[in-house]
C-alpha positions in Angstrom: -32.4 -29.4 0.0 -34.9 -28.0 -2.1 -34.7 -26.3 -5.4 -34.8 -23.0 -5.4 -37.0 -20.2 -7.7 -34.4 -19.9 -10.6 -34.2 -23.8 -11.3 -37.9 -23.6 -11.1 -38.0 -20.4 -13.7 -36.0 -23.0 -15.8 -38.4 -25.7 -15.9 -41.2 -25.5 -18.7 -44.8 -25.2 -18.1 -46.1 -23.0 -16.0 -44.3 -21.4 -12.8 -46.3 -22.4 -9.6 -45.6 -19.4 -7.4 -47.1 -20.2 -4.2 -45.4 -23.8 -4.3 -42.1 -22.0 -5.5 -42.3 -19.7 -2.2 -43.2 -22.2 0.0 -39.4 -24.0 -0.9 -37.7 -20.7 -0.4 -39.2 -20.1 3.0 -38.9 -23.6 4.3 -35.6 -23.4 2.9 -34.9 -20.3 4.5 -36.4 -21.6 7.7 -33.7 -24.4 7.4 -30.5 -22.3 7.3 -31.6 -20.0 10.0 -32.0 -23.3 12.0 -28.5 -23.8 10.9 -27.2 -20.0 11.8 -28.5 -20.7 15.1 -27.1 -23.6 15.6 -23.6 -22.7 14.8 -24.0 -19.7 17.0 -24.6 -22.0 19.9 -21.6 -24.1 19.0 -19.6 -20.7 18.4 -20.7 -19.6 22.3 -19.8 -23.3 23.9 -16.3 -23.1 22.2 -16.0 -19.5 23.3 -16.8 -20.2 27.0 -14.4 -23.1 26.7 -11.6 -20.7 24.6 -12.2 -18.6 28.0 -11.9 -21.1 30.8 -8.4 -22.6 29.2 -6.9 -19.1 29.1 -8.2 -18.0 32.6 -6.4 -21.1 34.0 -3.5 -21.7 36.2 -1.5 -23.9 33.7 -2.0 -21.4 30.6 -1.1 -18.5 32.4 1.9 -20.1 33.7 2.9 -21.2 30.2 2.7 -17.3 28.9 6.3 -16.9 29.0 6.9 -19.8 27.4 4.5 -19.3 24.5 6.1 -15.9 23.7 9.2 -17.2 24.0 8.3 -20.0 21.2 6.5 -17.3 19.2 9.7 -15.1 19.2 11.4 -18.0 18.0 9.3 -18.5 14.9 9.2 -15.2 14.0 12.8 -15.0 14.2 12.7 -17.8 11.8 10.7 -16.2 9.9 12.6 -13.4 9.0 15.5 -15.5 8.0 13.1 -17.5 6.0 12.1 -14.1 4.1 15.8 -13.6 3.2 15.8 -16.3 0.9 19.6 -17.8 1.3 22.2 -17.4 3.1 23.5 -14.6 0.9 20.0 -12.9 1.2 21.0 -13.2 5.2 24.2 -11.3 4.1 22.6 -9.0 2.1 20.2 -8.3 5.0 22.9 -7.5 7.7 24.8 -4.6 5.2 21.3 -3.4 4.6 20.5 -3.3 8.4 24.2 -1.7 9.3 23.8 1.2 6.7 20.0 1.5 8.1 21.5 1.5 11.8 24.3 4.5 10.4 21.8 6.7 9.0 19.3 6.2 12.1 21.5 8.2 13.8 20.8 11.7 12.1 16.5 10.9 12.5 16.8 10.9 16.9 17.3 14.1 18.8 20.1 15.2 16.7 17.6 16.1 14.4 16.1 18.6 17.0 16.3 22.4 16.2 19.3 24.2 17.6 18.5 27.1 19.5 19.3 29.7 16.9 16.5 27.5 14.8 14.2 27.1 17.1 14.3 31.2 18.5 13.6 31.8 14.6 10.5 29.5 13.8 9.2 30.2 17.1 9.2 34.0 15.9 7.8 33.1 12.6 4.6 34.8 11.8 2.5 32.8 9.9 -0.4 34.7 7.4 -3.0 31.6 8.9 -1.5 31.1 12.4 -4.3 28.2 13.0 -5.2 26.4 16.4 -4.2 23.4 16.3 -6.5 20.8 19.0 -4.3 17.5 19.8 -6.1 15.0 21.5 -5.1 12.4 23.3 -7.1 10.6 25.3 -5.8 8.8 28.4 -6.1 5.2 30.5 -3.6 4.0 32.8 -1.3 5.9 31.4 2.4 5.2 32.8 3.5 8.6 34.5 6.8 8.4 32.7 5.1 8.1 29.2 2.7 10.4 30.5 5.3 13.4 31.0 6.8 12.7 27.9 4.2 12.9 25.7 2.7 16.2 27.4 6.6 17.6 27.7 6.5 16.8 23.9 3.8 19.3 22.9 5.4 21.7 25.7 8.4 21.5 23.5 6.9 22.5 20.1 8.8 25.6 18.3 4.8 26.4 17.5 2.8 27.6 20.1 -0.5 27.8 19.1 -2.0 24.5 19.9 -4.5 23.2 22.4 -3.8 19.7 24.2 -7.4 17.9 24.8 -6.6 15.2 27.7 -10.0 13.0 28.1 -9.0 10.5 31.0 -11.0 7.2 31.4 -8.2 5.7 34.0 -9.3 3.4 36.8 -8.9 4.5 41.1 -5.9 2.6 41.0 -4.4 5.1 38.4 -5.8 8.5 40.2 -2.0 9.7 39.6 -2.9 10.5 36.1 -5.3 13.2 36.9 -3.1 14.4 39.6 0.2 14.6 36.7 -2.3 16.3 34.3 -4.0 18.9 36.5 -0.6 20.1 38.3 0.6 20.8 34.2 -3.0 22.1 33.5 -2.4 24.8 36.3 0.7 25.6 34.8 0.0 26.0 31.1 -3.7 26.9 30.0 -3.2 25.4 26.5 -4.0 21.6 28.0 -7.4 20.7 28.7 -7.6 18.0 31.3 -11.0 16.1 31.7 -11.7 13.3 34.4 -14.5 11.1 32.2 -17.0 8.9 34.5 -16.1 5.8 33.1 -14.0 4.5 30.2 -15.5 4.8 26.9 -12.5 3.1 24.9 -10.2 4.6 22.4 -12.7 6.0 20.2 -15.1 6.5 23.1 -12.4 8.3 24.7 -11.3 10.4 21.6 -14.8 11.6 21.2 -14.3 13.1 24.5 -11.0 15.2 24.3 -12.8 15.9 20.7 -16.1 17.8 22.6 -13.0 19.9 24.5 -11.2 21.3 21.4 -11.5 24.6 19.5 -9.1 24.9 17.2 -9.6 24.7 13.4 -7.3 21.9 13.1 -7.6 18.5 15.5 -4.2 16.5 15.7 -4.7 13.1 17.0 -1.5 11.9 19.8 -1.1 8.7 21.3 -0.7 8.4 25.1 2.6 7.0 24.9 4.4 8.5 22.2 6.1 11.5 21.4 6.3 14.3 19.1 9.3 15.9 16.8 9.6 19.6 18.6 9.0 20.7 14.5 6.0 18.8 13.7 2.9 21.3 14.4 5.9 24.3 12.3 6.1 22.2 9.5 2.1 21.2 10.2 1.3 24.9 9.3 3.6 25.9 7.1 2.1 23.3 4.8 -1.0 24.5 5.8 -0.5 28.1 4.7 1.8 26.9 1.9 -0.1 24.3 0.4 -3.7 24.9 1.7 -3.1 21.7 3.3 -6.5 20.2 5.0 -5.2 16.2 5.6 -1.4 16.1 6.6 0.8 13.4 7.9 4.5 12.9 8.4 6.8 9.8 8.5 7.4 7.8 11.9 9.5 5.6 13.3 9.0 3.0 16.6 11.7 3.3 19.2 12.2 0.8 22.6 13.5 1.3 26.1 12.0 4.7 26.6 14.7 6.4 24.0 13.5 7.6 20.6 17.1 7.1 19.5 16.7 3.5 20.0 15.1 3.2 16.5 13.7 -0.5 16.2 12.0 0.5 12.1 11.7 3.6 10.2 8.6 4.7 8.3 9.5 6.7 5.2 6.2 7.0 3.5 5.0 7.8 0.1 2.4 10.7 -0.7 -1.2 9.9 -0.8 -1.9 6.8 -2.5 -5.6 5.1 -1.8 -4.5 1.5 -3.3 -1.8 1.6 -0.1 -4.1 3.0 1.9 -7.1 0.4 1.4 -3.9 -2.4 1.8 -3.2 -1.0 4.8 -3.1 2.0 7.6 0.2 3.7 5.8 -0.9 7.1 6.9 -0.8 6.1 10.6 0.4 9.0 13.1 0.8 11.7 12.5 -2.6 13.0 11.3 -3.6 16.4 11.5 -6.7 17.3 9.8 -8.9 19.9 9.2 -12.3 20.5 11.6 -14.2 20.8 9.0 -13.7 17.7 7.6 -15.9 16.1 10.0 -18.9 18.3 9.5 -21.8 15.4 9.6 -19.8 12.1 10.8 -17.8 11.2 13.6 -14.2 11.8 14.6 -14.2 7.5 15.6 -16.6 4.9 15.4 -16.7 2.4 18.4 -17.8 -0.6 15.9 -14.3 -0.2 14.3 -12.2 0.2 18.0 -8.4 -1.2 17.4 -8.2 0.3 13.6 -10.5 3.3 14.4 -8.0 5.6 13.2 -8.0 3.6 9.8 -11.4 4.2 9.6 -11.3 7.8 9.9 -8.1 8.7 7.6 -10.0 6.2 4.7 -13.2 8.7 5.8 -11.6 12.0 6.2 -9.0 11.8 3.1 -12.2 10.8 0.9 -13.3 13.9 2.1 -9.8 15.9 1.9 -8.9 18.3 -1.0 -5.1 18.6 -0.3 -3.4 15.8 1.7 0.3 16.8 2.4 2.4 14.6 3.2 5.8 16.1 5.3 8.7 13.8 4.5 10.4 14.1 7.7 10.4 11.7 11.0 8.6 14.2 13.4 7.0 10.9 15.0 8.0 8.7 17.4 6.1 5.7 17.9 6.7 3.7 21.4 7.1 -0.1 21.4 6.6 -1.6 24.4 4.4 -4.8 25.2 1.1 -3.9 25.2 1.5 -1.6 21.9 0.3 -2.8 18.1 4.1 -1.8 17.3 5.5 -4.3 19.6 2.7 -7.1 18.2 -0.3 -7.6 16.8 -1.1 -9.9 18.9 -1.5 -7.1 22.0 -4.4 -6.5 19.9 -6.2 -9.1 17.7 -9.4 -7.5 17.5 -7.9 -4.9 15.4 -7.2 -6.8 12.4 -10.9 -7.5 12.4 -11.8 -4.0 13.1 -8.9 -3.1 10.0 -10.8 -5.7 7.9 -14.3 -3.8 8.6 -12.9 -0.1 8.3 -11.4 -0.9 4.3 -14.8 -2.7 3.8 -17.1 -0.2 4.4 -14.6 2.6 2.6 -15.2 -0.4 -0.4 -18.5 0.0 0.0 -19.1 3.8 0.3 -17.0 4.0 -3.2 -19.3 1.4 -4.8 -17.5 -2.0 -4.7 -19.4 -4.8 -4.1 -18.4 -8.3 -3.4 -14.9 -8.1 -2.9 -12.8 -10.1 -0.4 -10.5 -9.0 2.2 -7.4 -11.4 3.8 -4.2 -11.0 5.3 -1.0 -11.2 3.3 2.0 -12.9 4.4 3.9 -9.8 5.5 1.6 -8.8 8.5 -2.1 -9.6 9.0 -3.3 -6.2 8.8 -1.8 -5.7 5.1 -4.3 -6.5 2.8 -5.0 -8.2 0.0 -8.1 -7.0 -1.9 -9.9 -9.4 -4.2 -12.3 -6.9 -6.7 -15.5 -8.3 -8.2 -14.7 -8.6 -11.7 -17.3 -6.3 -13.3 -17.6 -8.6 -16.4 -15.7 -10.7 -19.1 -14.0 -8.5 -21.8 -12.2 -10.0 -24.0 -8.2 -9.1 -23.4 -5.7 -9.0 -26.2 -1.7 -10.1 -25.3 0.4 -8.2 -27.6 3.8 -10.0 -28.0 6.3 -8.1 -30.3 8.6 -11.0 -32.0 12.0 -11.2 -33.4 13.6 -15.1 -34.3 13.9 -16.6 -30.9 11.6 -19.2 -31.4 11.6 -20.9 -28.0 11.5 -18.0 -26.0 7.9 -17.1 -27.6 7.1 -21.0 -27.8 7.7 -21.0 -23.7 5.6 -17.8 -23.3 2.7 -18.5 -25.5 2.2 -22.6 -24.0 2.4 -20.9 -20.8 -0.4 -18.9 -21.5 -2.7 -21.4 -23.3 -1.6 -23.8 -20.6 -2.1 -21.8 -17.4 -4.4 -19.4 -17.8 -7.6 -19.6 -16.1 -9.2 -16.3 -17.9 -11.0 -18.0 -20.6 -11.9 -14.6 -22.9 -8.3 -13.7 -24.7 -6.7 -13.5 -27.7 -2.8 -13.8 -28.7 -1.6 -11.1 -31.0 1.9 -11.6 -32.2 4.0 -8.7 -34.3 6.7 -10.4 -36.4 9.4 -7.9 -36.4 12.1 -9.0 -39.6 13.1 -12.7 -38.2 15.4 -14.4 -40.0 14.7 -18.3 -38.9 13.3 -21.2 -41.0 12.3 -22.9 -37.9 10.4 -19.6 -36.1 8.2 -19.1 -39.4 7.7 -22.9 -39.0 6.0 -21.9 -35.8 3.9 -19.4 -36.9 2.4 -21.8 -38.9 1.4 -23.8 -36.0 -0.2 -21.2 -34.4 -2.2 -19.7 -37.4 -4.3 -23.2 -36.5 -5.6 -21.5 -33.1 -8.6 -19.6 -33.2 -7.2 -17.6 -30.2 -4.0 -16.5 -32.0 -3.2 -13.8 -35.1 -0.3 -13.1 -36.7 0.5 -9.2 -37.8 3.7 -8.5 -39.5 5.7 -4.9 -38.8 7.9 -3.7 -41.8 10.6 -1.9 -40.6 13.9 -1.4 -38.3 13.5 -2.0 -34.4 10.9 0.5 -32.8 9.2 -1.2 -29.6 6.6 1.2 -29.5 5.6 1.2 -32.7 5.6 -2.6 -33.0 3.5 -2.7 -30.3 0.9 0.1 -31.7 0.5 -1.9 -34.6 -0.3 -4.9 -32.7 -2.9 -3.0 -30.3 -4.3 -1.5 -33.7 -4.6 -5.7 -35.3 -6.4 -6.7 -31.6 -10.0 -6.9 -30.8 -9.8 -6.5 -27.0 -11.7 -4.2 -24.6 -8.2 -4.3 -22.5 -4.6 -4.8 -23.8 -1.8 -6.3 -22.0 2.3 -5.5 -23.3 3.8 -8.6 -23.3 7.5 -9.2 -23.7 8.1 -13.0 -25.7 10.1 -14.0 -22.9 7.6 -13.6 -20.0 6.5 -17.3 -18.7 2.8 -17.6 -16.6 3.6 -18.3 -13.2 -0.2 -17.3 -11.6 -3.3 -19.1 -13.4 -5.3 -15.6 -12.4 -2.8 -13.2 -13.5 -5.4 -11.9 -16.1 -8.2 -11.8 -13.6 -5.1 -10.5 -10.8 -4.5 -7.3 -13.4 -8.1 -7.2 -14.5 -9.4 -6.0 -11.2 -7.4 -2.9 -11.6 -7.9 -2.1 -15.0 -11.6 -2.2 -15.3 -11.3 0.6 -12.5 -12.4 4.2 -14.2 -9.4 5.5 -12.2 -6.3 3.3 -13.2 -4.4 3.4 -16.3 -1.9 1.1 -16.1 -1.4 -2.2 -14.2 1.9 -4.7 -13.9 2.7 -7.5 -12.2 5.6 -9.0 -10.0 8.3 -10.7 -12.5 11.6 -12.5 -11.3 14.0 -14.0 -13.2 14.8 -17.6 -13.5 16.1 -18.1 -10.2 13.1 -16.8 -8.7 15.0 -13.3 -7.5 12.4 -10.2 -8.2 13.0 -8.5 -11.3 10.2 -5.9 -11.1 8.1 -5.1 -8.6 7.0 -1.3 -9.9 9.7 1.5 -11.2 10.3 4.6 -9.4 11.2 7.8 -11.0 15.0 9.1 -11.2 16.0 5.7 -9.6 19.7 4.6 -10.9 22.6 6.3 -12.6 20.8 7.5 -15.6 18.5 9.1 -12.7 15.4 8.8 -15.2 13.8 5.4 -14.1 14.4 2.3 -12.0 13.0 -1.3 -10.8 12.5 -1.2 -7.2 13.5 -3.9 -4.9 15.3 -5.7 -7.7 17.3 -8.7 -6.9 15.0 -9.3 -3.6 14.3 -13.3 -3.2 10.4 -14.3 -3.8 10.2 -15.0 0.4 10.9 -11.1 0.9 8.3 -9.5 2.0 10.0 -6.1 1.3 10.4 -2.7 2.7 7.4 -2.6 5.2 5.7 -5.4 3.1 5.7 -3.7 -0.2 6.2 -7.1 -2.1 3.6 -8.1 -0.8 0.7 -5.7 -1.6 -1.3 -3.5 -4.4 0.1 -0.2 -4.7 -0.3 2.6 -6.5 3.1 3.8 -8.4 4.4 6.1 -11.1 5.3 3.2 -13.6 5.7 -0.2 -14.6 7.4 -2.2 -16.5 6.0 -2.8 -20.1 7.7 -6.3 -20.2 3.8 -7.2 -19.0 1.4 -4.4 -18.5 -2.7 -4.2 -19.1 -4.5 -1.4 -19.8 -8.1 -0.6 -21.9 -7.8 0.0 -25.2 -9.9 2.9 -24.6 -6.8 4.5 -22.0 -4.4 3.6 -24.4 -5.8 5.4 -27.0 -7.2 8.1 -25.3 -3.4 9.0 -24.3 -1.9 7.9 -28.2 -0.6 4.7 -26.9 3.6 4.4 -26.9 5.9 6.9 -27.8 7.6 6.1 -30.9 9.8 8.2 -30.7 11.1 6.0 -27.4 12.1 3.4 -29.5 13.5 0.7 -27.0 14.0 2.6 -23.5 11.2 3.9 -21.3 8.2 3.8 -23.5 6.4 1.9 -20.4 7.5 4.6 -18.1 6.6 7.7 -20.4 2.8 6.0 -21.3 2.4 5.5 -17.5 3.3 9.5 -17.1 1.0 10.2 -20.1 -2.1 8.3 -18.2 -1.1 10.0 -14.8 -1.0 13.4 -16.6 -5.1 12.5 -17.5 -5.5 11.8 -13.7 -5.0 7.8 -13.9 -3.4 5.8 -11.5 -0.7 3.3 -12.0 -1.0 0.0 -9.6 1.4 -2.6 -9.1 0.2 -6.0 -8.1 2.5 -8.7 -6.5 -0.5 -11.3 -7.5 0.1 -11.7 -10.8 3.7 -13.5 -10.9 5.7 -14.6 -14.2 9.4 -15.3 -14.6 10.8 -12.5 -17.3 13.6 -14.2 -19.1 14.9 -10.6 -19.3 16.0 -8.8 -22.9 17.0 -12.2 -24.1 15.4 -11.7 -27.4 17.4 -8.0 -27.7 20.4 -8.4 -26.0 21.1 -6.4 -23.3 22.2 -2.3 -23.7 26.3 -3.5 -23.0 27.6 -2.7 -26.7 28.3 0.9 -27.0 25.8 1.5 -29.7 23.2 0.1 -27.6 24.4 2.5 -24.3 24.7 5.6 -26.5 21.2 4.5 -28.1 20.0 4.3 -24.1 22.1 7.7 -23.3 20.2 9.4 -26.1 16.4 8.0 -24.9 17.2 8.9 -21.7 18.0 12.8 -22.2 15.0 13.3 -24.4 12.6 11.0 -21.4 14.8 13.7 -19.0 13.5 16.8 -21.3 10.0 16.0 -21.8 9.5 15.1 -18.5 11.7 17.4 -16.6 9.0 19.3 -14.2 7.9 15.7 -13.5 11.4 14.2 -12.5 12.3 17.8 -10.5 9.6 17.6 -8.1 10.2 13.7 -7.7 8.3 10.2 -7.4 5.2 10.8 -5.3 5.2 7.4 -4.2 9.0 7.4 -3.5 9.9 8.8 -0.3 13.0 11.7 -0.7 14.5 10.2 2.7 15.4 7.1 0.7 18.6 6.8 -1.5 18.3 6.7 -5.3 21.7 4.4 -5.9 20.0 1.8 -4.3 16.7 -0.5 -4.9 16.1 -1.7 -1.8 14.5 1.3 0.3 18.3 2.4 2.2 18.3 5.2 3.9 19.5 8.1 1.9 22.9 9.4 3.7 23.2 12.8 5.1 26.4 13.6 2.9 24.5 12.0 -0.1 
């Protein structure tokens, strides 16, 4: 192939220009020979993709096949568990799930004294509220519930747009829909010409609706009686202009069949770019769309994750409702049953986050599926350049816990710009000064001493103060480098203007998780806890949380990165927190300036945890712990009343792995 421009920029003498362009086109030339060629190849594997799957013997074989995939993905789920006891574990979590489903069906409806008082509420802003749902082949049964569903609502001004796009052999649609039409002049029923698709379709009932609000329904699902109540009361509450409310799917037709429940966090965009959290159900207002479309056909099969990433850009307060006022149907042509009913969405998903990506400036980033489902993301951001990243590792004797962290680093990390800045803290040991010794012969290494008794924040101050690095990452001396990339893995969060903090997914020894973010009040001290602690690496987590970037409150500083310029511009750690909850309180500090926190299950390392401490057992150490934690609970009381926005209320906070608060908790 020939060489191109640049190699002939680098050449001496003078540049020939006309010879120069004459290589790029015929090179040019060549590839779009090549393009063309594997387009062809593309459409001959297509048509013969098509004639195996319209055959007799494949056909026949379908119940086979999803027998077979049923089979692995059973296996899969055991896989996920880890061990046997991880199987264990997984059955008590599923039968104190299964006890507390029972509250979140329909005897969580309004009783009638409730319902005869919100249906008499008088709102200030009693807005019109437009749901649209737009129809094809709808099943009549799932066709009277849904509509009996808005019918039911203890709010009564709405407006329910029905666009139909069904085929002859489906006139009963029409039929169902005109006969309640008659009845009830709220519902809008429109016969369309031909069927335009789900976002074709939308568009439709959208040209039918008046109200200030447009809710979007899908044909075959149903709504909490409460939903458009609680809809505008956060409306005239909270000025609300985006809201959305948990969900949960249900089979055989009854919502208190409850196959997974959805308790979400608040708005988070790193979650939302991972994947289509939001979901159902979103209520928006009109204006909003001033000037772009409600869906866009290109992005059919994840157009509603196109429009929430377009209209929450747009949004100045997204509510989120905690409350299942949702009820998602599974049934086998659904994307709750299986992705599979629909694989053009997780191409469609892949486009929608890319051009959001694009629209907020990122360039050359990479999207892929993660383990947990193929449309949860995993976003790989153009590194923007190549600071240079000071490790901080506060030090006390232990000389082969810091020996095992720093020869992982020089040994497995990829990220060629970083320097190692170790505080001696008062050791003791012959053999770990010795050491330092050794390392004072690296170029990449320095050597600070602290003079003093045992502050972890101030420790690590003075080392940030002794680095040279554009970004700072905490890290604890018995951390040990799992990922080559972890650098580069926390990087691409960092050098974002709108993240503080970043940590990374640590387990212990025997590969169990030990952090995977913290979540305010979570534990008995009810100041700050390690989610899904204890999980096996295989688990994907609570709706695939292990296995995504999320935004969180805090995390751990046994390993986080931030820019110096953050860390200063917030007066770095507490030092008044001298062991406990520093991380958590400079996390709060960079929220408080309107940065986010993100947790990445990327960058991996063991954490040999508080071996070079001790843990807080001794009752100097507890009371020590009991003391941090009421001054963390005073300074940061307004904080920990209103609760962790990324931590849904409906979820206990005695446990780490996402149970379902109890009723009589």
């Amino acid at each position: 192939m020939s060489n191109s421009l640049e190699e002939t920029k680098n050449n001496k003498g003078p540049i020939d220009y006309k010879a120069a362009f004459e290589r790029e086109r015929a090179l040019r030339i060549e590839l779009s020979d090549e393009v063309t060629d594997l387009k062809m190849q593309n459409m001959l594997l297509q048509e013969k993709v098509d004639k195996v799957k319209n055959s007799t013997a494949f056909k026949l074989l379908n119940p086979f096949r999803k027998c077979v995939h049923h089979i692995r993905f059973q296996i899969g789920r055991v896989k996920n568990c880890g061990s046997v006891k991880g199987v264990i574990e997984k059955i008590k979590y599923k039968k104190r799930q299964q006890k507390a489903m029972r509250s979140f069906g329909t005897a969580g409806f309004p009783s009638q004294a409730k319902r005869k008082e919100e249906e008499g509420t008088v709102f200030k802003n009693p807005v019109k509220i437009s749901i649209l749902v737009p129809l094809y082949n709808t099943p009549k049964n799932f066709l009277t519930d849904m509509i009996d569903s808005v019918l039911y609502q203890t709010y009564k001004n709405w407006e329910l747009c029905l666009a139909d796009g069904s085929d002859e052999k489906h006139d009963f649609v029409g039929d169902i829909c005109r006969k309640y039409a008659d009845k009830d002049k709220r519902i809008v029923y429109k016969k369309l010409e031909k069927n335009e698709g789900i976002s074709g379709n939308t568009n439709e009932c959208y040209k039918l609706a008046t109200g200030e609000y447009i809710g979007l329904f899908d044909h075959d699902d149903i709504l909490h009686p409460e939903v458009l109540f609680e809809y505008v009361k956060a409306i005239n509450e909270k000025n609300a202009d985006y809201i959305y409310c948990d969900e949960v799917t249900f089979k055989n037709g009854d919502i208190n069949k409850m196959l997974t429940i959805h308790f979400k966090p608040d708005y988070a965009i790193d979650n939302l770019r991972a994947n289509n959290y939001i979901c159902h159900f979103s209520v928006f207002k009109r204006e909003l769309l001033e000037s772009t479309e409600l869906f866009r056909k290109e992005f059919d099969g994840s157009q509603d994750h196109d429009m929430i990433l377009r209209l929450t850009d747009r949004a100045e307060n997204i509510v989120h409702v905690p409350r299942i006022l949702y009820y998602w149907r599974s049934h086998n042509a659904s994307v709750s049953k299986s992705i599979d009913a629909k694989e053009y969405a997780i191409d469609a998903a892949k486009g929608a986050v890319a051009d959001h990506l694009k629209r907020h400036g990122f360039r050359n980033f990479r999207i892929s599926s993660t383990r947990a489902f193929p449309t949860i993301f995993k976003i790989d951001y153009e590194l923007k350049a190549k600071p240079l990243v000071s490790i901080i590792i506060a030090n006390k004797d232990h000389k082969e816990d810091l020996q095992r962290c720093v020869d992982s680093i020089l040994e497995r990390t990829v990220y060629d710009n970083f320097e190692i800045v170790i505080v001696e803290n008062n050791s003791e040991s012959k053999e770990i000064f010795d050491y330092y010794d050794e390392l004072r012969n690296s170029d990449r290494i320095k050597i600070v001493t602290y003079k003093g008794d045992f502050n972890y924040s101030a420790i690590n101050n003075l080392g940030v103060s002794n680095s040279s690095g554009e970004y700072v990452i905490l890290l604890n001396n018995d951390i040990q480098v799992i990922t080559l990339k972890w650098i580069e893995e926390m990087l691409m969060y960092a050098q974002r203007d709108d993240v503080g903090a970043v940590g990374a997914k640590l387990y212990y020894p025997n590969y169990l998780v030990q952090h995977a973010g913290v979540v305010l009040r979570l534990g008995q001290h009810r100041t700050a806890g390690h989610i899904h602690c204890l999980q096996p690496r295989e688990s994907v987590g609570y709706m695939g949380k292990l296995c995504y970037a999320q935004d969180m409150s805090a995390v751990t500083g046994a390993c986080l990165m931030v820019s110096r310029k953050k860390y200063d511009e917030v007066g770095g750690l507490d030092e008044s927190f001298k062991v406990c909850l520093n991380d958590v309180d400079l996390c709060l500090k960079l929220r408080d300036k309107g940065y986010l926190t993100v947790f990445t299950p990327f960058a991996e390392l063991f954490h040999y945890e508080s071996q070079s401490r001790g843990l807080d057992t001794d009752e100097e150490k507890m009371k020590r712990y009991d003391d941090e934690s009421d001054r963390f609970k005073a300074k940061w009381k307004e904080v920990l009343d209103r609760g962790d926005p990324y931590y849904n209320p409906n979820v206990s906070l005695d446990h780490n792995d996402y149970t379902i608060k109890m009723k009589e908790d």
